[in-house]
PALORO-16524 format. One line per field, with one value per residue (C-alpha): residue number from 1; x, y, z. Coordinates in steps of 0.02 Angstrom, whole numbers. Layout:
<atoms>
seq [NUM_...]
xx [X_...]
yy [Y_...]
zz [Z_...]
</atoms>
This chain:
<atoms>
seq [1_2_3_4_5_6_7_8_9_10_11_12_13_14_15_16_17_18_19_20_21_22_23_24_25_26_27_28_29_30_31_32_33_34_35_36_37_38_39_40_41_42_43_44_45_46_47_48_49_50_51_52_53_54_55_56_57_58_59_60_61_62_63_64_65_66_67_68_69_70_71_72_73_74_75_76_77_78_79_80_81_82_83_84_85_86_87_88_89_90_91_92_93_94_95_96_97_98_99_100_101_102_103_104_105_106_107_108_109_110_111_112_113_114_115_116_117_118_119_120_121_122_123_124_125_126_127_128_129_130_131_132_133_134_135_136_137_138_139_140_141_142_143_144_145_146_147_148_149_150_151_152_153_154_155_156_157_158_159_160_161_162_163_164_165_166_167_168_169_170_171_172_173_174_175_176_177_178_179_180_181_182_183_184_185_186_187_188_189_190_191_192_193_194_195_196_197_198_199_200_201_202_203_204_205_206_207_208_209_210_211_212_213_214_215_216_217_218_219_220_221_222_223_224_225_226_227_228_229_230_231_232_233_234_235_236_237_238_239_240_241_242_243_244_245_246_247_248_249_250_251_252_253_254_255_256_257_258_259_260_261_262_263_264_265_266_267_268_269_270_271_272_273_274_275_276_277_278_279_280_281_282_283_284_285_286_287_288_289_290_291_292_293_294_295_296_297_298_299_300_301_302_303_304_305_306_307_308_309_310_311_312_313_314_315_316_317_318_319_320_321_322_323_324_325_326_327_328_329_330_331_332_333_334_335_336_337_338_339_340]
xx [-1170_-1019_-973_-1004_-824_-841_-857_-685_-644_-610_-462_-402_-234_-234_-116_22_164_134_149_-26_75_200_80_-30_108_142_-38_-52_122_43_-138_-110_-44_-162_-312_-355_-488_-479_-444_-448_-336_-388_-246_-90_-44_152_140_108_252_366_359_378_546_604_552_635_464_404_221_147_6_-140_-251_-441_-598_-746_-812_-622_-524_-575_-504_-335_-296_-219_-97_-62_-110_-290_-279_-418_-304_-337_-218_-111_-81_95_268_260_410_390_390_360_188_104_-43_-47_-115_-251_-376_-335_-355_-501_-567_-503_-638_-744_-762_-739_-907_-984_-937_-984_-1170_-1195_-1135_-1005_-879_-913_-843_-742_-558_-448_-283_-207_-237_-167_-281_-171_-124_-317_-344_-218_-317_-489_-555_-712_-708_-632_-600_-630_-766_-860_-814_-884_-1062_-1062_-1049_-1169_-1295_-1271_-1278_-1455_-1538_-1552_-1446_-1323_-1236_-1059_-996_-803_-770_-586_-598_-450_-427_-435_-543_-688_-704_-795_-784_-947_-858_-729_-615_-633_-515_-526_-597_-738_-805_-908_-1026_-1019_-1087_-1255_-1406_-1468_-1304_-1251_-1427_-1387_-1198_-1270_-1426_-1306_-1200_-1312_-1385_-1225_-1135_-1307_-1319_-1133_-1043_-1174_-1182_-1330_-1351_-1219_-1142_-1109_-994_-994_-889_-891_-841_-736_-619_-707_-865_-885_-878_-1051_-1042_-878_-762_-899_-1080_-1105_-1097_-1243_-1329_-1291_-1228_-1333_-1512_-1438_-1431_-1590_-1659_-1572_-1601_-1786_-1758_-1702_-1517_-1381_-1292_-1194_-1128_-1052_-906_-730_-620_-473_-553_-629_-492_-398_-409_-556_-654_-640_-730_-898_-938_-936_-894_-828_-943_-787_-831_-705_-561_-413_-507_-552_-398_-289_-317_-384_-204_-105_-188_-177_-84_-7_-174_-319_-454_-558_-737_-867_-1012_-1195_-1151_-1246_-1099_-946_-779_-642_-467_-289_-303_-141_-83_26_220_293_476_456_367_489_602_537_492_307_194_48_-30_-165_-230_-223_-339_-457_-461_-520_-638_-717_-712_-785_-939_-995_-1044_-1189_-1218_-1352_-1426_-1469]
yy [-1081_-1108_-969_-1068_-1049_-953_-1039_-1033_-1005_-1139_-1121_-1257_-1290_-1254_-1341_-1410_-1377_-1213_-1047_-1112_-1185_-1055_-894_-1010_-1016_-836_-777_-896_-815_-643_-696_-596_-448_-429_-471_-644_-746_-919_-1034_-1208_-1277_-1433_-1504_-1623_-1599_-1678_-1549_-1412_-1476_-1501_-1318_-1241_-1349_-1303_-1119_-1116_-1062_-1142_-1169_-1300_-1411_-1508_-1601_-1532_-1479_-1362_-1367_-1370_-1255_-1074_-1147_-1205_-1067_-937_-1099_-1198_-1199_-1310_-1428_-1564_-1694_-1700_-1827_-1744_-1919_-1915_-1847_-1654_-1537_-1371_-1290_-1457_-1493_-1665_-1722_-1869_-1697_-1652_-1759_-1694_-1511_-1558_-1644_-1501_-1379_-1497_-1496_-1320_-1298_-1451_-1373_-1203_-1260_-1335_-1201_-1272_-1143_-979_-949_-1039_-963_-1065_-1050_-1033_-1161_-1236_-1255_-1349_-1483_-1519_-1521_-1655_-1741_-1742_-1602_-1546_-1355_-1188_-1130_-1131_-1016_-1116_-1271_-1179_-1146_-1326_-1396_-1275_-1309_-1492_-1453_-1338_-1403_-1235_-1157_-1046_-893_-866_-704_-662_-483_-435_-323_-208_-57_40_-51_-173_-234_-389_-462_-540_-664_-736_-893_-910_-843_-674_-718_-781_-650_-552_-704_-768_-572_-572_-430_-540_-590_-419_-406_-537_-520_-348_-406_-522_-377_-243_-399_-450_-282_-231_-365_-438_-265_-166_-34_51_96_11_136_16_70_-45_-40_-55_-190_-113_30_205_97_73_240_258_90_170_17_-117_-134_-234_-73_-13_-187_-276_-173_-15_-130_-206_-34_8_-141_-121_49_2_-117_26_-33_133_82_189_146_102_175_179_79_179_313_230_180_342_417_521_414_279_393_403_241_69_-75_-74_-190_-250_-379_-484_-555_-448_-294_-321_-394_-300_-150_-228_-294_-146_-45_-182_-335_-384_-347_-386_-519_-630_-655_-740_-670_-767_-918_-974_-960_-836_-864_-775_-796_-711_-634_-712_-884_-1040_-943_-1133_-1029_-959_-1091_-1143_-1005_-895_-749_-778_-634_-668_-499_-554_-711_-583_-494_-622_-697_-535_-510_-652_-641_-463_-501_-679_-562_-498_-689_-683_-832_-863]
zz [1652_1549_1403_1250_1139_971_817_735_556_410_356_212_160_13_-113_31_-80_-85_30_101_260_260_295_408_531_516_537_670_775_748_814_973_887_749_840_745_816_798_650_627_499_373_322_352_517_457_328_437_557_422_354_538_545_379_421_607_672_845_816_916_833_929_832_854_783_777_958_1033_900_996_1156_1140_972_1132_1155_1004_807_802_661_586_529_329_231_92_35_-17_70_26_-30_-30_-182_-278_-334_-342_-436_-274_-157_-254_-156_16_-46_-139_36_135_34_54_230_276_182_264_448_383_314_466_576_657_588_570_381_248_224_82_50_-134_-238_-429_-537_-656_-515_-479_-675_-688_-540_-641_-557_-647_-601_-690_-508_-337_-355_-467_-363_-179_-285_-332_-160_-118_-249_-200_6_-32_-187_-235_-390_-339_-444_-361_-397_-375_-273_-247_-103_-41_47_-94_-214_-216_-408_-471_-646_-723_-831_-739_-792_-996_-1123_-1174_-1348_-1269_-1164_-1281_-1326_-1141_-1112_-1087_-999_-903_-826_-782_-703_-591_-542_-485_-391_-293_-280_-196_-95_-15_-4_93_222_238_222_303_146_154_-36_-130_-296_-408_-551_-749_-836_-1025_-1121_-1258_-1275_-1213_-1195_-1372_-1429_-1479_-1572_-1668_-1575_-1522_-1495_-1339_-1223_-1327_-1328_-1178_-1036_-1059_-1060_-907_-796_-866_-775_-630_-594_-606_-492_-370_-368_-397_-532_-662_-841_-984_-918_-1011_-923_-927_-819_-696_-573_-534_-358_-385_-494_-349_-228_-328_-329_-188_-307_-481_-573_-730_-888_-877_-755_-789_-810_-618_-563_-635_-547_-390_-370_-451_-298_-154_-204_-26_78_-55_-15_-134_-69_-161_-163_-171_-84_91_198_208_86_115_1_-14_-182_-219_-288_-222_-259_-262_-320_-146_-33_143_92_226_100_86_141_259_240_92_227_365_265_233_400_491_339_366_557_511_399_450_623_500_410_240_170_-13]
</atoms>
């Protein structure tokens, strides 16, 4: 009987202007090396072309999909033909693309809902180029939960988790101005960024007791109240709850001490209140080979933790490392597989 072919990854293009293309190519030249297993890119296939030629790099294309990507991926770069809808120039964004990345999301969720891929893997996107298209979403993140509130009838909480070699750190407010955060802030928030936390971290990393780490909110977590009160208020209550709910989880802790070398080994996840308090250390300690995951959804997402770099798209320059990253994540824990 015939050995039924693996189910290949999603990968989207991303915004086509961008270094999307460019590290696609180069993670695709370094599949044997590296150990990649397959990918299917949805995209422009002209696109794709375009940026090989522009970056001397012989990558041969063949048009495919789902059930034919794991085959020919030894021999050529699989693509599902996805329109970009305009003539693309790297390193020049156009409002004109936003529905063929929007479409290219799209589908990598339908195929992976229906389990024709094995995860969802998207390239960088901007935000303010899909904005200018209409779109209705802060993020991708939120955008990924939509479609898969929409694909399940069931609400679902996305949670963002930067994940690196050295650091896994997740922010519980995520794409609002900074003003905002402490009245976005809320117990029963915390409670459940960290249930989805231990969940997934449990069955998708195989951790057997996830530590999680929270951080406080203001400077030396309030200082008994001295410089804010929501560590006392609204973080504390919130590990009360969850350590009653069995879950390891330690805090209010300052901020400023909670990233160092040794402070990194006590705990699995560093649970932060808002985006740059994650992100900024999550990419001060592994910019080039950090991975953005979301966490909560029914299917596997996988991201470079990086953005489009349209000053260096078809110059050659771009770095692949941070989609290397998130392809063999992905590859790694879609093996294990959780529903919602």
């Amino acid at each position: 009987m015939p050995q039924r072919p693996s189910r290949p990854l999603a990968l989207t293009q991303g915004d086509p202007a961008g270094i999307g293309p460019d590290i696609t190519l180069a993670a695709w030249l370094r599949r044997g090396e590296l150990g990649l297993k397959p990918f299917l890119f949805l995209g422009d296939p002209d696109v794709l072309g375009a940026r090989a030629r522009q970056l001397k790099l012989d990558v041969p294309l063949r048009q495919a999909d789902p059930s034919t990507a794991s085959r020919i991926f030894a021999d050529a770069l699989p693509v599902q033909p996805i329109a970009a809808g305009v003539q693309v120039v790297a390193g020049e964004p156009q409002v004109a693309t936003a529905k063929g990345t929007i479409a290219a999301i799209e589908t990598a969720v339908a195929l992976s809902m229906s389990g024709a891929a094995a995860a969802v893997v998207t390239n960088p996107i901007a935000k303010s180029v899909l904005y200018d298209a209409g779109f209705g979403f802060p993020g991708h993140t939120e955008f990924l939960a939509d479609l898969a509130t929409r694909a399940t009838g069931k609400p679902v909480m996305p949670v963002m988790l930067l994940a690196g070699p050295k650091l896994r750190a997740i922010p519980v407010t995520i794409h609002i101005p900074l003003k905002d955060v402490p009245g976005a802030l809320t117990t029963d928030l915390i409670v459940e960024t960290c249930r989805i936390t231990d969940h997934d971290l449990r069955t998708r990393f195989g951790i057997a007791r996830p530590r999680l780490a929270i951080a406080g909110l203001n400077p030396h977590a309030g200082e008994n109240g001295a410089l804010g009160k929501e560590d006392a208020e609204i973080i504390h209550p919130a590990i009360e709850i969850l350590r009653k709910d069995g879950i390891d989880a330690v805090g209010p802790l300052p901020a400023d001490t909670m990233f160092h070398d040794d402070a990194r080994r006590r705990y699995d996840v560093a649970i932060c209140m808002y985006h740059d308090q994650a992100l900024i250390p999550a990419k001060a300690l592994g910019f080039d080979d950090s991975v953005n995951v979301t966490l909560g959804l029914p299917f596997v997402r996988t991201s470079p933790d990086h953005g489009t770099a349209f000053g260096i798209a078809g110059k050659g320059i771009a770095k692949e490392d941070s989609l290397v990253a998130a392809l063999k994540l992905a590859s790694e824990i879609s093996k294990t597989g959780s529903n919602h």
